[in-house]
Backbone and ligand atoms as CSV (ligand in chain L), in Angstrom:
chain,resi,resn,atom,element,x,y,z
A,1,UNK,N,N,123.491,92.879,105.825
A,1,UNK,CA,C,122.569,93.570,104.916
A,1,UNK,C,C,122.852,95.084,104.953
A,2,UNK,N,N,123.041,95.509,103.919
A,2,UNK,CA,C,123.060,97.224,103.668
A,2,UNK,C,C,122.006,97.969,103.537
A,3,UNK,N,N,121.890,98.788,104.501
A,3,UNK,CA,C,119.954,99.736,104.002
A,3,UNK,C,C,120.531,101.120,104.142
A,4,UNK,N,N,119.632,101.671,103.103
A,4,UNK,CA,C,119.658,102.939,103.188
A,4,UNK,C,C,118.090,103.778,103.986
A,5,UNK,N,N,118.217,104.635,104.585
A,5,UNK,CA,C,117.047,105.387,104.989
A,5,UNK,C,C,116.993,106.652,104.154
A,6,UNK,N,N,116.097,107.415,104.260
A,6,UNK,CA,C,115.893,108.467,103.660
A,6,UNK,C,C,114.811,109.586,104.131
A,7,UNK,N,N,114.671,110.563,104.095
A,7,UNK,CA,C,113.291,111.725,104.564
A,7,UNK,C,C,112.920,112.455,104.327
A,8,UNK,N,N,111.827,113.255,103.941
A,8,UNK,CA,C,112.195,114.822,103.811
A,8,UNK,C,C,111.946,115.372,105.541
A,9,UNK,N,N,111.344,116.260,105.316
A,9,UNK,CA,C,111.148,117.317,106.810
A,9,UNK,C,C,110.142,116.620,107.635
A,10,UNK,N,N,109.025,115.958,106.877
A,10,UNK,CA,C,107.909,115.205,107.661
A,10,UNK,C,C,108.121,113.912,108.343
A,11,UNK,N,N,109.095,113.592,107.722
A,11,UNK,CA,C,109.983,111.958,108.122
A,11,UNK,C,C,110.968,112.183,108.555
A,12,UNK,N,N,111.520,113.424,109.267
A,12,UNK,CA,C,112.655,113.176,109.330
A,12,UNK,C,C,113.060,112.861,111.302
A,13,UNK,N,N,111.742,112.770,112.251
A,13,UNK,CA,C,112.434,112.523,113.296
A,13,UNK,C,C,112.076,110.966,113.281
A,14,UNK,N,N,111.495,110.547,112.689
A,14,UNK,CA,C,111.185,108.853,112.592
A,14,UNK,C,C,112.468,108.624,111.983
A,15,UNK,N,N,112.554,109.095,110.773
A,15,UNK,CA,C,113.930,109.206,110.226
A,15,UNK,C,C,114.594,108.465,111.121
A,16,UNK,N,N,115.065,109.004,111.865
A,16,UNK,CA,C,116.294,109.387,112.821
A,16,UNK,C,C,115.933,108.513,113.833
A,17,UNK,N,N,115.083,107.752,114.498
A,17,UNK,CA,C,114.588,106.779,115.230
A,17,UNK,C,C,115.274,105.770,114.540
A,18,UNK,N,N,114.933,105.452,113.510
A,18,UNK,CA,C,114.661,104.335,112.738
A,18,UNK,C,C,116.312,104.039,112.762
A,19,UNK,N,N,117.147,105.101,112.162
A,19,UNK,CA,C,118.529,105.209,111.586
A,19,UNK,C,C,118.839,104.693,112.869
A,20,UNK,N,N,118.643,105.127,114.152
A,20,UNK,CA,C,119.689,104.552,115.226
A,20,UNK,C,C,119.061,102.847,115.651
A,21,UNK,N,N,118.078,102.740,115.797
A,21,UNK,CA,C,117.121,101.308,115.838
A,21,UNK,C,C,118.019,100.486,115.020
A,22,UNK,N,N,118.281,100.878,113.980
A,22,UNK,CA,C,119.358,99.966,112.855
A,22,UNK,C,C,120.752,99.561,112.908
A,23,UNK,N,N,121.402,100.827,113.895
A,23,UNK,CA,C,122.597,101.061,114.034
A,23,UNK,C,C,122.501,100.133,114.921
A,24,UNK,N,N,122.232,100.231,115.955
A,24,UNK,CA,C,122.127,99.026,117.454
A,24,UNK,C,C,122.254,97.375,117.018
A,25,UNK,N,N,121.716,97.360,115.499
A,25,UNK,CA,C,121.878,95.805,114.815
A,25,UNK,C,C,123.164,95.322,114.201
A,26,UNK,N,N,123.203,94.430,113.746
A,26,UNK,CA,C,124.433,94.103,112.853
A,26,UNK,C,C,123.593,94.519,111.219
A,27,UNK,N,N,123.880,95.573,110.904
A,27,UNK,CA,C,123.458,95.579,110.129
A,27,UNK,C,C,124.364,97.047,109.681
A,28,UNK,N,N,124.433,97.254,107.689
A,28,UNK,CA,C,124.906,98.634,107.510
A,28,UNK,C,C,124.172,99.789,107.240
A,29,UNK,N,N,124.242,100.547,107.861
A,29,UNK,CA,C,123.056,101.873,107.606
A,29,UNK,C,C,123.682,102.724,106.998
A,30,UNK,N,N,123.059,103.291,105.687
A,30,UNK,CA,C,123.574,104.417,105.660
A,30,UNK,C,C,122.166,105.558,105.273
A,31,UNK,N,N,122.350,106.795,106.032
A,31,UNK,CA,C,121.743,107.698,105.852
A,31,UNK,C,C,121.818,108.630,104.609
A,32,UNK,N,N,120.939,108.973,103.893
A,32,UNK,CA,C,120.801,109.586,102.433
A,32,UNK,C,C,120.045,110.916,103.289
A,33,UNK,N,N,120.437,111.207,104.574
A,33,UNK,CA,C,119.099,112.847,104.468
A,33,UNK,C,C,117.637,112.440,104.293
A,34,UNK,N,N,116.937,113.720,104.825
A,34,UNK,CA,C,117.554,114.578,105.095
A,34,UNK,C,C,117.773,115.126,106.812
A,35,UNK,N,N,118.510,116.366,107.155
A,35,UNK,CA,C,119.364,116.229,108.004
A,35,UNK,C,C,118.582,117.162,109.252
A,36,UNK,N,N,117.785,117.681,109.085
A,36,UNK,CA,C,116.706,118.648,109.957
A,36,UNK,C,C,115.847,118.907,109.298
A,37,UNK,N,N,114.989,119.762,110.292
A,37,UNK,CA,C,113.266,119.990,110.124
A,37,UNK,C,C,113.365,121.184,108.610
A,38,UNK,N,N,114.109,121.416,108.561
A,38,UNK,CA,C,113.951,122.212,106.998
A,38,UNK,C,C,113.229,121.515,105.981
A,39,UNK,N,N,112.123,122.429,105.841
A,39,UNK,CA,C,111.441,121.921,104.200
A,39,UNK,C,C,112.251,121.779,103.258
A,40,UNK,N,N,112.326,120.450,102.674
A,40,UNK,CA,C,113.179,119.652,101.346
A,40,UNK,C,C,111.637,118.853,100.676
A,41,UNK,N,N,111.710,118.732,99.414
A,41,UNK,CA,C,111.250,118.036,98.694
A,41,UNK,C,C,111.170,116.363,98.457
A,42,UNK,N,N,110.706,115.835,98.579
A,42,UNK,CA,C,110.083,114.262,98.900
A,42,UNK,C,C,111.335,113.342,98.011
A,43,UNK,N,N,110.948,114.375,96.662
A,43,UNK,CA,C,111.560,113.435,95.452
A,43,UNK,C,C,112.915,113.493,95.562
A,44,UNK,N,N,113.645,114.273,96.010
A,44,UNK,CA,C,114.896,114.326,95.970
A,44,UNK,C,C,115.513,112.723,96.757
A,45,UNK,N,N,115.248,113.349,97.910
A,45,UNK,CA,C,115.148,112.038,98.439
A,45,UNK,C,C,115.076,110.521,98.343
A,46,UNK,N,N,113.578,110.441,97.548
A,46,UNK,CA,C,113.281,109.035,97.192
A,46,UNK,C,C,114.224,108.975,96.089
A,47,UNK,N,N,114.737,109.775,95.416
A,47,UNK,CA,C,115.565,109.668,94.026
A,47,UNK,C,C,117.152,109.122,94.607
A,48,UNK,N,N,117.663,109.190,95.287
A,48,UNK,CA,C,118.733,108.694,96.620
A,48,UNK,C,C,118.411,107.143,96.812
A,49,UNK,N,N,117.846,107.093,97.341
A,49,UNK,CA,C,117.356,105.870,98.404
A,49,UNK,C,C,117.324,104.692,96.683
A,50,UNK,N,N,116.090,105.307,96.220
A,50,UNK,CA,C,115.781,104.309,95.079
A,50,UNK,C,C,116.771,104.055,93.764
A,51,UNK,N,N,117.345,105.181,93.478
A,51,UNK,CA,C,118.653,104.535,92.456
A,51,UNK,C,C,119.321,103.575,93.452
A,52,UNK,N,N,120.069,104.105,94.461
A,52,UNK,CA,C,121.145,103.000,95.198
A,52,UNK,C,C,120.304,101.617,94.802
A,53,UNK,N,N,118.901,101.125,95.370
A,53,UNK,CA,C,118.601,100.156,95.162
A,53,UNK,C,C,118.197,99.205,93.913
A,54,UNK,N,N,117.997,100.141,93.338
A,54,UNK,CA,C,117.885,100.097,91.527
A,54,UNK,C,C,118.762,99.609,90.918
A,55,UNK,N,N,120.189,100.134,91.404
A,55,UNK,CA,C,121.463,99.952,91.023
A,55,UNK,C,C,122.294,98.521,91.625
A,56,UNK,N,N,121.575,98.264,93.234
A,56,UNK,CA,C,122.044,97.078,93.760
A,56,UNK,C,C,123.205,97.582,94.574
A,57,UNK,N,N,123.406,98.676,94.575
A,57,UNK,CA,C,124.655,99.571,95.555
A,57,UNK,C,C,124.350,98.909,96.964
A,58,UNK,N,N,122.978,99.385,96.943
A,58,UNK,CA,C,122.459,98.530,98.670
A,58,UNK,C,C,121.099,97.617,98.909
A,59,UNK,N,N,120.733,97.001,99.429
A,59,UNK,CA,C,119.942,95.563,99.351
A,59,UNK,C,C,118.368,96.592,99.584
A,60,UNK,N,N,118.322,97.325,100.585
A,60,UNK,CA,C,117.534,97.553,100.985
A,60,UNK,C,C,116.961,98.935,101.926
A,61,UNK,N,N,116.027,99.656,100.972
A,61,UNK,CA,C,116.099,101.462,101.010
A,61,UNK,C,C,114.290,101.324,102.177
A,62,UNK,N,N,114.849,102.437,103.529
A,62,UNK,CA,C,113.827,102.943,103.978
A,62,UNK,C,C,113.160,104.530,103.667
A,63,UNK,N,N,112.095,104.812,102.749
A,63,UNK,CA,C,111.923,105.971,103.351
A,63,UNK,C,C,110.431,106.631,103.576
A,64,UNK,N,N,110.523,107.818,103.892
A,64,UNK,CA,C,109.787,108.561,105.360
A,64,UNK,C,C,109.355,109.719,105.066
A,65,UNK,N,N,108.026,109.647,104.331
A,65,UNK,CA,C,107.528,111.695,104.533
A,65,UNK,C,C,106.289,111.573,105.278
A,66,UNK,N,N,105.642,112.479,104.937
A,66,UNK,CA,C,104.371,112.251,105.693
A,66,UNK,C,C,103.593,111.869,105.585
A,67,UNK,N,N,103.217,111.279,104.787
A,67,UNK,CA,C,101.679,110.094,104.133
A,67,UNK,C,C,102.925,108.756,103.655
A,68,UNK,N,N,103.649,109.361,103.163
A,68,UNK,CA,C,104.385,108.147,102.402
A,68,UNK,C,C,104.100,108.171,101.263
A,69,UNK,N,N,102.568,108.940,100.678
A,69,UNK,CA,C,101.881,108.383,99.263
A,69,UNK,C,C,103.360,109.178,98.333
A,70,UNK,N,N,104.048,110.197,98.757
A,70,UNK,CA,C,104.817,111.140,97.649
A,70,UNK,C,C,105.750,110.264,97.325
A,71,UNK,N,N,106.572,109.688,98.340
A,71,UNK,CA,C,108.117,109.210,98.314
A,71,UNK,C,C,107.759,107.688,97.466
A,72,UNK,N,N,106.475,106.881,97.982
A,72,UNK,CA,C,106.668,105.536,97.289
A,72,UNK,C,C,105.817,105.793,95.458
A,73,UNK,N,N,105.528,106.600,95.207
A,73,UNK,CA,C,105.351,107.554,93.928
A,73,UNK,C,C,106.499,107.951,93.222
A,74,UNK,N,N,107.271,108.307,94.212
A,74,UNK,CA,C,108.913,108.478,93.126
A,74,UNK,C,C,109.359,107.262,93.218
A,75,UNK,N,N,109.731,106.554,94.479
A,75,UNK,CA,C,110.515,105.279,94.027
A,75,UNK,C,C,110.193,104.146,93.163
A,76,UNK,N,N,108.962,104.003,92.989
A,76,UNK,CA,C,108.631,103.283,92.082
A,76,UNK,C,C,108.818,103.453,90.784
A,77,UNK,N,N,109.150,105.013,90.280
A,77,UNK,CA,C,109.715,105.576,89.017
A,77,UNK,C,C,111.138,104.041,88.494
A,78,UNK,N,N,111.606,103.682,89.824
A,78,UNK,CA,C,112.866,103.546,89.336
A,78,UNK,C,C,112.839,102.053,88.923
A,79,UNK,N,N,113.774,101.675,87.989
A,79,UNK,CA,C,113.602,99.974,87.760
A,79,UNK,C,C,114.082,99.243,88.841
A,80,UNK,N,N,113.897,97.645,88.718
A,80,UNK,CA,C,113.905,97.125,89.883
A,80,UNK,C,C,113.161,97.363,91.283
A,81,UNK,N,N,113.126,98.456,91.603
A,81,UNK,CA,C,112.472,99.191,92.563
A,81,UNK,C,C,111.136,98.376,92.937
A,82,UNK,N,N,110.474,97.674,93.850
A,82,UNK,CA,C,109.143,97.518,94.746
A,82,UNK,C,C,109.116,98.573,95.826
A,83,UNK,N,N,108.574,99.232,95.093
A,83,UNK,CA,C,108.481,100.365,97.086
A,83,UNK,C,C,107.193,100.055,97.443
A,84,UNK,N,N,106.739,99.421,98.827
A,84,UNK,CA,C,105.827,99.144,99.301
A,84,UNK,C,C,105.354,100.751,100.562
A,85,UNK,N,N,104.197,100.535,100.360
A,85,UNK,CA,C,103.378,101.705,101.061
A,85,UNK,C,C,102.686,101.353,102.164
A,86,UNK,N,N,103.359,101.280,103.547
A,86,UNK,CA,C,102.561,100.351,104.584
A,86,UNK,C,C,102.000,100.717,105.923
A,87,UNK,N,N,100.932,100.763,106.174
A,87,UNK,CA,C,100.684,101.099,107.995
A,87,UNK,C,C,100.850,100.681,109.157
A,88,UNK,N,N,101.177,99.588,108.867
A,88,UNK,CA,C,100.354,97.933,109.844
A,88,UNK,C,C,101.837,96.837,109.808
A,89,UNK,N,N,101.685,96.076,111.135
A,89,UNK,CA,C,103.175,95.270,110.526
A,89,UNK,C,C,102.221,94.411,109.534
A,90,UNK,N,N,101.222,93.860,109.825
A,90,UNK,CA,C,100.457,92.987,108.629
A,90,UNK,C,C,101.236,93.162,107.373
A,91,UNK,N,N,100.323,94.186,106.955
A,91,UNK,CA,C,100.941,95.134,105.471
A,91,UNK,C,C,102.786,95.181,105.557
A,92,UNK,N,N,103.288,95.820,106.106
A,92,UNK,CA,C,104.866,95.778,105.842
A,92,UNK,C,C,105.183,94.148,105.816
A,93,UNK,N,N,104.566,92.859,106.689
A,93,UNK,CA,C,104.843,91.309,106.122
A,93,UNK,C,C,104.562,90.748,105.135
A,94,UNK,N,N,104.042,91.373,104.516
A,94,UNK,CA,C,103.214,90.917,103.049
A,94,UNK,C,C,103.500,91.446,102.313
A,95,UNK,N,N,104.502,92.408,102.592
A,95,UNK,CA,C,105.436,93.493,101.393
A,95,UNK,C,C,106.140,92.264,100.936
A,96,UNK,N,N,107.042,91.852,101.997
A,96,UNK,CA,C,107.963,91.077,101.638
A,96,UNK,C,C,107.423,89.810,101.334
A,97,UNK,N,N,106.818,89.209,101.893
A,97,UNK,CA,C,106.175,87.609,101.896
A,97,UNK,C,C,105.745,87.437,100.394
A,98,UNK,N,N,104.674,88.238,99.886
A,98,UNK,CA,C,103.922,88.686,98.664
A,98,UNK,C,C,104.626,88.923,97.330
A,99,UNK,N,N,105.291,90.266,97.987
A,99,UNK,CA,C,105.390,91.255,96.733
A,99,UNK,C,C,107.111,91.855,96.493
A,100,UNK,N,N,107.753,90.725,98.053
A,100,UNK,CA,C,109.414,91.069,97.912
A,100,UNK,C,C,109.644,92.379,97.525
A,101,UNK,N,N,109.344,93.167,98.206
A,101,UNK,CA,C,109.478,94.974,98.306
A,101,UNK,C,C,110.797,95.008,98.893
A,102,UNK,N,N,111.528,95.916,98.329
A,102,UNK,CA,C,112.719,96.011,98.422
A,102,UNK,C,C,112.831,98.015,98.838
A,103,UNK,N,N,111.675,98.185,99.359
A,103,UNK,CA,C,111.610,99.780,99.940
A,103,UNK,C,C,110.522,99.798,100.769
A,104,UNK,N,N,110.633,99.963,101.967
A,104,UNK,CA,C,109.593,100.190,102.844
A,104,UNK,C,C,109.272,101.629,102.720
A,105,UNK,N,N,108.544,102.195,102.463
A,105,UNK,CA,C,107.822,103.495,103.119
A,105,UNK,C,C,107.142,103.312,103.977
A,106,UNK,N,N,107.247,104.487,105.054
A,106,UNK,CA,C,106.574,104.860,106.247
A,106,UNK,C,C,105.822,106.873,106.339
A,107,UNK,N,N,104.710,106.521,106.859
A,107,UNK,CA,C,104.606,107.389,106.918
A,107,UNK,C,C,104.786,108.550,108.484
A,108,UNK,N,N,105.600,109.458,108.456
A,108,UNK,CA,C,105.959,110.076,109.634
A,108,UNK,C,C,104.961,111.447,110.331
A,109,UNK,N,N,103.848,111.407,109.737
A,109,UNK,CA,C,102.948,111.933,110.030
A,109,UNK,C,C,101.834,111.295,110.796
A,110,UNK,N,N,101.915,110.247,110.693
A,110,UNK,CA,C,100.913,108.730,110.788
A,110,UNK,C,C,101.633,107.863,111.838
A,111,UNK,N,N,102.341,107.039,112.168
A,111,UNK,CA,C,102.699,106.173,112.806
A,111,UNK,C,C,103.725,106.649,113.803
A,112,UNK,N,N,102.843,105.665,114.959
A,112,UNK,CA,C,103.572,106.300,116.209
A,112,UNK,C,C,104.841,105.136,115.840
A,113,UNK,N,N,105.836,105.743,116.980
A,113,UNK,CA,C,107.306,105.027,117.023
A,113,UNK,C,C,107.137,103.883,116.907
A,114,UNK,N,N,106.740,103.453,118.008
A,114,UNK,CA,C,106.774,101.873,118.361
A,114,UNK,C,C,106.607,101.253,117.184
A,115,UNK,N,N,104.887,101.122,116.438
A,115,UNK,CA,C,104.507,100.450,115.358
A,115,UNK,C,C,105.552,100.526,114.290
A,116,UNK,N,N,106.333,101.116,114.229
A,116,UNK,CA,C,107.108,101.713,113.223
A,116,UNK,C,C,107.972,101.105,113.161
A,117,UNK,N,N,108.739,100.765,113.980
A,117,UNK,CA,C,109.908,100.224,114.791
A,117,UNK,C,C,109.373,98.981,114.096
A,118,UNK,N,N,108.429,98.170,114.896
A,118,UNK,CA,C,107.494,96.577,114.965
A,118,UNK,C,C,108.033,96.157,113.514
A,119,UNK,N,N,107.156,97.166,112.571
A,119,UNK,CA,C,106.502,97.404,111.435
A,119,UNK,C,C,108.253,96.590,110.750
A,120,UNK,N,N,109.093,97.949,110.812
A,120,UNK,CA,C,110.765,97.281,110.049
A,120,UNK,C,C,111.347,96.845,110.637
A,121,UNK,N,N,110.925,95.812,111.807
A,121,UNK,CA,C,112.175,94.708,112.338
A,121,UNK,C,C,111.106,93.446,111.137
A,122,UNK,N,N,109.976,93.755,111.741
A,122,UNK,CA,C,109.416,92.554,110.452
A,122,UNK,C,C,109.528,92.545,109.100
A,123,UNK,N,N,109.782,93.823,108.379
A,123,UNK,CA,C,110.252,93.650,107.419
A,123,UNK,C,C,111.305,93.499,107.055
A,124,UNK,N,N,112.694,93.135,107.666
A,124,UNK,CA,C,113.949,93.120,107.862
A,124,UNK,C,C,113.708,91.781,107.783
A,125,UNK,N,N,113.355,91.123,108.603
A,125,UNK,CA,C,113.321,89.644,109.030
A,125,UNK,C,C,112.325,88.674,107.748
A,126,UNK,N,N,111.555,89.154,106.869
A,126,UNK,CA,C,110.646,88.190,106.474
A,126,UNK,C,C,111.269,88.293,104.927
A,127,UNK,N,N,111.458,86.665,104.863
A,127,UNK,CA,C,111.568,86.226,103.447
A,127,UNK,C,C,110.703,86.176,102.149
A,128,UNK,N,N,110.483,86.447,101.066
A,128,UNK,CA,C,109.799,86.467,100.239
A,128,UNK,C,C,109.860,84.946,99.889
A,129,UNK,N,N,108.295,84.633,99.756
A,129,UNK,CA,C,107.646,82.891,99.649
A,129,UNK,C,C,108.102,82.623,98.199
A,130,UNK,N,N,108.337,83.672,97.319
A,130,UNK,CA,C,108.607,82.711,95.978
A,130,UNK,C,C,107.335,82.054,95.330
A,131,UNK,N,N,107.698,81.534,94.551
A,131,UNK,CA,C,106.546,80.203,93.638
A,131,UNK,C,C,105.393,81.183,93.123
A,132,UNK,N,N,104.216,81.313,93.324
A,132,UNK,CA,C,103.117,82.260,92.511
A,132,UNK,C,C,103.714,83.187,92.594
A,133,UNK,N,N,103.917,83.962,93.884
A,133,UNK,CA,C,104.058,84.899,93.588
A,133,UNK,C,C,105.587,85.854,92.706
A,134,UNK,N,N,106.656,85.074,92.715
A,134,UNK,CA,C,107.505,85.378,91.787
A,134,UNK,C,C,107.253,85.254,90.412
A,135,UNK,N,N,105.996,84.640,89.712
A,135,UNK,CA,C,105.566,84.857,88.589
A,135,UNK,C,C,104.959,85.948,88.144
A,136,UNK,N,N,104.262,86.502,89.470
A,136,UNK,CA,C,103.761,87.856,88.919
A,136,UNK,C,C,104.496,88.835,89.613
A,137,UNK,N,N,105.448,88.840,90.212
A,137,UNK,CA,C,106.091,89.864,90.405
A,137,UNK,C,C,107.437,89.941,88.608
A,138,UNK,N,N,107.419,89.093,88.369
A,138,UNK,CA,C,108.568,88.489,86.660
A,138,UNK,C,C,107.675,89.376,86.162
A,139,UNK,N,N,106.193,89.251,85.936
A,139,UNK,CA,C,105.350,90.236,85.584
A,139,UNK,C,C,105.717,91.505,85.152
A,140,UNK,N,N,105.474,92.206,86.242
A,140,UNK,CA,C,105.610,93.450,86.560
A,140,UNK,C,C,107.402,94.132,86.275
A,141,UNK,N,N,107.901,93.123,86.464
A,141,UNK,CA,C,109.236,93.106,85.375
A,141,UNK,C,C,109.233,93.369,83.855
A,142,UNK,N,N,108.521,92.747,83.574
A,142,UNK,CA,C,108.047,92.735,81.991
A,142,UNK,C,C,107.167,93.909,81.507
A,143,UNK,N,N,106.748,94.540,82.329
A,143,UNK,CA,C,105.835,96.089,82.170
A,143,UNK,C,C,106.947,96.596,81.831
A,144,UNK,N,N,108.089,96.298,83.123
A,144,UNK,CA,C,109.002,97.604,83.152
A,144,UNK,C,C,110.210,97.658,82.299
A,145,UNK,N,N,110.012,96.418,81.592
A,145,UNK,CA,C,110.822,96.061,79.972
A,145,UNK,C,C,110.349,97.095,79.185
A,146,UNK,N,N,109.016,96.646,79.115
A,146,UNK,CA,C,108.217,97.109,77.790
A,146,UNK,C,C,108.381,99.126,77.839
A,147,UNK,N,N,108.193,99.419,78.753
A,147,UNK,CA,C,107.951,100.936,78.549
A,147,UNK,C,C,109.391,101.648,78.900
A,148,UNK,N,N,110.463,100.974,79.431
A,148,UNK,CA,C,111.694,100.799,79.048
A,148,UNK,C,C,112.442,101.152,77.844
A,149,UNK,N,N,111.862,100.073,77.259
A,149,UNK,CA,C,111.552,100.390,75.766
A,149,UNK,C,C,111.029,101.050,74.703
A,150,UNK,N,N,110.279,101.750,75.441
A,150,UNK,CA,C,109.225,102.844,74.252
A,150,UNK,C,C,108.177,102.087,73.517
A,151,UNK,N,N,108.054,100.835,73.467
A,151,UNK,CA,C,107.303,99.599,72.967
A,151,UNK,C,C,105.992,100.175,73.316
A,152,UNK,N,N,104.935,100.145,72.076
A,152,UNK,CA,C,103.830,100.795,72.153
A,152,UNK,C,C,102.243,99.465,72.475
A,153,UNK,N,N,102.976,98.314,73.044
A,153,UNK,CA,C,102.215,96.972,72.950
A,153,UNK,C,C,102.999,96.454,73.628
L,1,RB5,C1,C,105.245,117.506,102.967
L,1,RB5,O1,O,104.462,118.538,103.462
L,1,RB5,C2,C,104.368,116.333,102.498
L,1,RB5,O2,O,103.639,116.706,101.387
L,1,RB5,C3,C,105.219,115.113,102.224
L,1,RB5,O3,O,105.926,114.776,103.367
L,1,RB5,C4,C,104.479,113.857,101.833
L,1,RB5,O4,O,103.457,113.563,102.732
L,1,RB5,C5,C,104.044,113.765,100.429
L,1,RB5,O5,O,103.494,112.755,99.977
Protein backbone atom coordinates (compact mmCIF):
# COMPACT_ATOMS: atom_id res chain seq x y z
CA UNK A 1 0.00 0.00 0.00
CA UNK A 2 1.27 3.57 -0.87
CA UNK A 3 0.38 6.54 1.68
CA UNK A 4 1.14 9.77 1.60
CA UNK A 5 1.39 12.00 4.92
CA UNK A 6 1.20 15.54 5.01
CA UNK A 7 1.32 18.82 7.73
CA UNK A 8 1.50 22.15 8.21
CA UNK A 9 3.53 23.57 11.40
CA UNK A 10 0.79 22.26 13.94
CA UNK A 11 1.07 18.63 12.59
CA UNK A 12 4.16 18.55 11.86
CA UNK A 13 5.92 16.58 14.90
CA UNK A 14 3.03 13.91 14.81
CA UNK A 15 3.80 14.34 11.28
CA UNK A 16 6.99 12.91 11.68
CA UNK A 17 5.97 10.18 14.33
CA UNK A 18 3.56 8.89 12.16
CA UNK A 19 6.02 9.03 8.85
CA UNK A 20 8.57 6.81 10.74
CA UNK A 21 5.67 4.39 12.55
CA UNK A 22 4.99 3.68 8.71
CA UNK A 23 8.41 3.34 7.58
CA UNK A 24 9.08 0.41 10.23
CA UNK A 25 6.01 -1.43 8.08
CA UNK A 26 5.96 -2.93 4.76
CA UNK A 27 4.41 -0.35 3.52
CA UNK A 28 5.33 2.93 0.93
CA UNK A 29 5.51 6.28 2.56
CA UNK A 30 5.92 9.11 1.03
CA UNK A 31 6.19 12.46 2.72
CA UNK A 32 4.47 15.65 0.98
CA UNK A 33 5.84 18.27 3.96
CA UNK A 34 5.87 20.01 5.63
CA UNK A 35 9.50 19.93 6.78
CA UNK A 36 9.78 22.09 10.24
CA UNK A 37 8.05 24.16 12.77
CA UNK A 38 7.78 27.09 10.21
CA UNK A 39 4.33 28.54 9.74
CA UNK A 40 2.96 27.08 6.23
CA UNK A 41 -0.59 27.14 5.35
CA UNK A 42 -2.97 24.02 5.87
CA UNK A 43 -4.21 24.14 2.24
CA UNK A 44 -1.18 23.83 0.53
CA UNK A 45 -0.65 20.83 1.97
CA UNK A 46 -3.98 19.12 1.95
CA UNK A 47 -3.86 20.21 -1.85
CA UNK A 48 -0.62 17.54 -2.09
CA UNK A 49 -1.84 14.75 -0.15
CA UNK A 50 -5.49 15.00 -1.77
CA UNK A 51 -4.83 15.37 -5.59
CA UNK A 52 -2.23 12.33 -5.34
CA UNK A 53 -5.30 10.50 -3.99
CA UNK A 54 -7.85 11.97 -6.24
CA UNK A 55 -5.68 11.05 -8.98
CA UNK A 56 -5.02 7.33 -7.62
CA UNK A 57 -1.08 8.19 -7.73
CA UNK A 58 -1.36 6.72 -4.07
CA UNK A 59 -4.06 4.52 -2.22
CA UNK A 60 -3.96 6.35 0.79
CA UNK A 61 -3.23 10.21 2.16
CA UNK A 62 -2.52 11.07 6.02
CA UNK A 63 -2.87 14.51 7.12
CA UNK A 64 -2.11 16.67 10.29
CA UNK A 65 -2.77 20.38 11.49
CA UNK A 66 -4.10 21.31 14.49
CA UNK A 67 -7.81 20.69 14.86
CA UNK A 68 -7.73 18.85 11.59
CA UNK A 69 -11.14 20.89 10.91
CA UNK A 70 -8.75 23.13 8.07
CA UNK A 71 -6.91 20.27 6.20
CA UNK A 72 -10.13 17.77 6.00
CA UNK A 73 -12.03 21.15 4.56
CA UNK A 74 -9.56 21.29 1.72
CA UNK A 75 -9.35 17.68 1.01
CA UNK A 76 -12.64 17.12 0.58
CA UNK A 77 -12.57 19.99 -2.18
CA UNK A 78 -11.07 17.20 -4.22
CA UNK A 79 -13.01 14.40 -6.26
CA UNK A 80 -12.88 11.00 -5.17
CA UNK A 81 -11.48 12.26 -2.01
CA UNK A 82 -13.35 10.88 1.63
CA UNK A 83 -11.26 12.74 4.11
CA UNK A 84 -12.43 11.57 7.38
CA UNK A 85 -12.04 13.88 10.57
CA UNK A 86 -11.25 11.61 13.60
CA UNK A 87 -10.35 11.54 17.46
CA UNK A 88 -10.95 8.14 18.72
CA UNK A 89 -9.77 4.75 17.10
CA UNK A 90 -13.74 4.15 17.23
CA UNK A 91 -14.21 7.08 14.78
CA UNK A 92 -10.96 6.45 12.55
CA UNK A 93 -12.80 2.37 12.30
CA UNK A 94 -15.83 3.59 11.04
CA UNK A 95 -14.04 5.88 8.61
CA UNK A 96 -13.20 2.95 6.88
CA UNK A 97 -15.85 0.26 7.88
CA UNK A 98 -18.75 3.01 7.06
CA UNK A 99 -17.66 5.60 4.93
CA UNK A 100 -14.26 3.91 3.14
CA UNK A 101 -12.26 7.22 3.81
CA UNK A 102 -9.46 7.22 1.87
CA UNK A 103 -7.73 10.33 4.13
CA UNK A 104 -7.35 10.18 7.67
CA UNK A 105 -6.98 13.51 9.38
CA UNK A 106 -5.51 13.93 12.68
CA UNK A 107 -5.40 16.47 14.74
CA UNK A 108 -1.75 17.50 16.16
CA UNK A 109 -2.83 19.83 18.63
CA UNK A 110 -5.25 17.26 20.19
CA UNK A 111 -4.01 13.76 20.26
CA UNK A 112 -1.44 12.40 22.24
CA UNK A 113 1.07 9.95 20.26
CA UNK A 114 0.05 6.80 21.28
CA UNK A 115 -3.85 7.24 20.38
CA UNK A 116 -2.65 8.44 17.21
CA UNK A 117 -0.47 5.78 16.39
CA UNK A 118 -3.68 3.12 17.72
CA UNK A 119 -5.98 5.41 15.82
CA UNK A 120 -3.80 4.65 11.97
CA UNK A 121 -2.68 1.14 12.49
CA UNK A 122 -6.62 0.66 12.66
CA UNK A 123 -7.24 2.51 9.97
CA UNK A 124 -4.62 0.87 7.81
CA UNK A 125 -5.95 -2.48 8.73
CA UNK A 126 -9.90 -2.11 8.43
CA UNK A 127 -11.81 -3.01 5.36
CA UNK A 128 -14.73 -1.14 4.15
CA UNK A 129 -18.15 -3.53 4.75
CA UNK A 130 -19.60 -2.61 1.35
CA UNK A 131 -23.46 -3.43 0.70
CA UNK A 132 -25.59 -0.25 2.32
CA UNK A 133 -23.16 1.45 2.78
CA UNK A 134 -21.52 1.59 -0.77
CA UNK A 135 -24.90 2.82 -1.94
CA UNK A 136 -24.66 5.86 -0.20
CA UNK A 137 -21.30 6.48 -0.41
CA UNK A 138 -22.25 5.94 -4.98
CA UNK A 139 -24.34 8.77 -3.48
CA UNK A 140 -22.19 11.20 -2.59
CA UNK A 141 -20.45 10.34 -5.89
CA UNK A 142 -23.33 11.57 -7.67
CA UNK A 143 -23.31 15.09 -5.74
CA UNK A 144 -19.86 15.22 -6.92
CA UNK A 145 -21.03 14.51 -10.66
CA UNK A 146 -23.61 16.94 -10.47
CA UNK A 147 -21.69 20.15 -9.32
CA UNK A 148 -18.84 18.83 -11.42
CA UNK A 149 -20.94 19.70 -13.82
CA UNK A 150 -22.34 23.07 -13.17
CA UNK A 151 -25.84 21.17 -13.21
CA UNK A 152 -28.20 23.48 -11.41
CA UNK A 153 -30.59 20.22 -10.15
C1 LIG B 1 -2.67 26.74 12.43
O1 LIG B 1 -2.49 27.70 13.42
C2 LIG B 1 -4.07 26.11 12.53
O2 LIG B 1 -5.03 27.04 12.22
C3 LIG B 1 -4.16 24.89 11.64
O3 LIG B 1 -3.18 23.98 11.99
C4 LIG B 1 -5.46 24.12 11.70
O4 LIG B 1 -5.80 23.81 13.01
C5 LIG B 1 -6.58 24.66 10.93
O5 LIG B 1 -7.67 24.08 10.85
Amino acid sequence: MKIAVGSDHAGYELKEKIAEHLKNQDLTVEDYGTNGNNSVDYPDFAMTVAEAVSQGRIDRGILICGTGIGMSIAANKFPHVRAALCYDVYSAEMSRRHNNANILVLAGRVLKIGLAINMVDVWLKTEFEGGRHKSRIDKIGKIEKKFMKGEKK
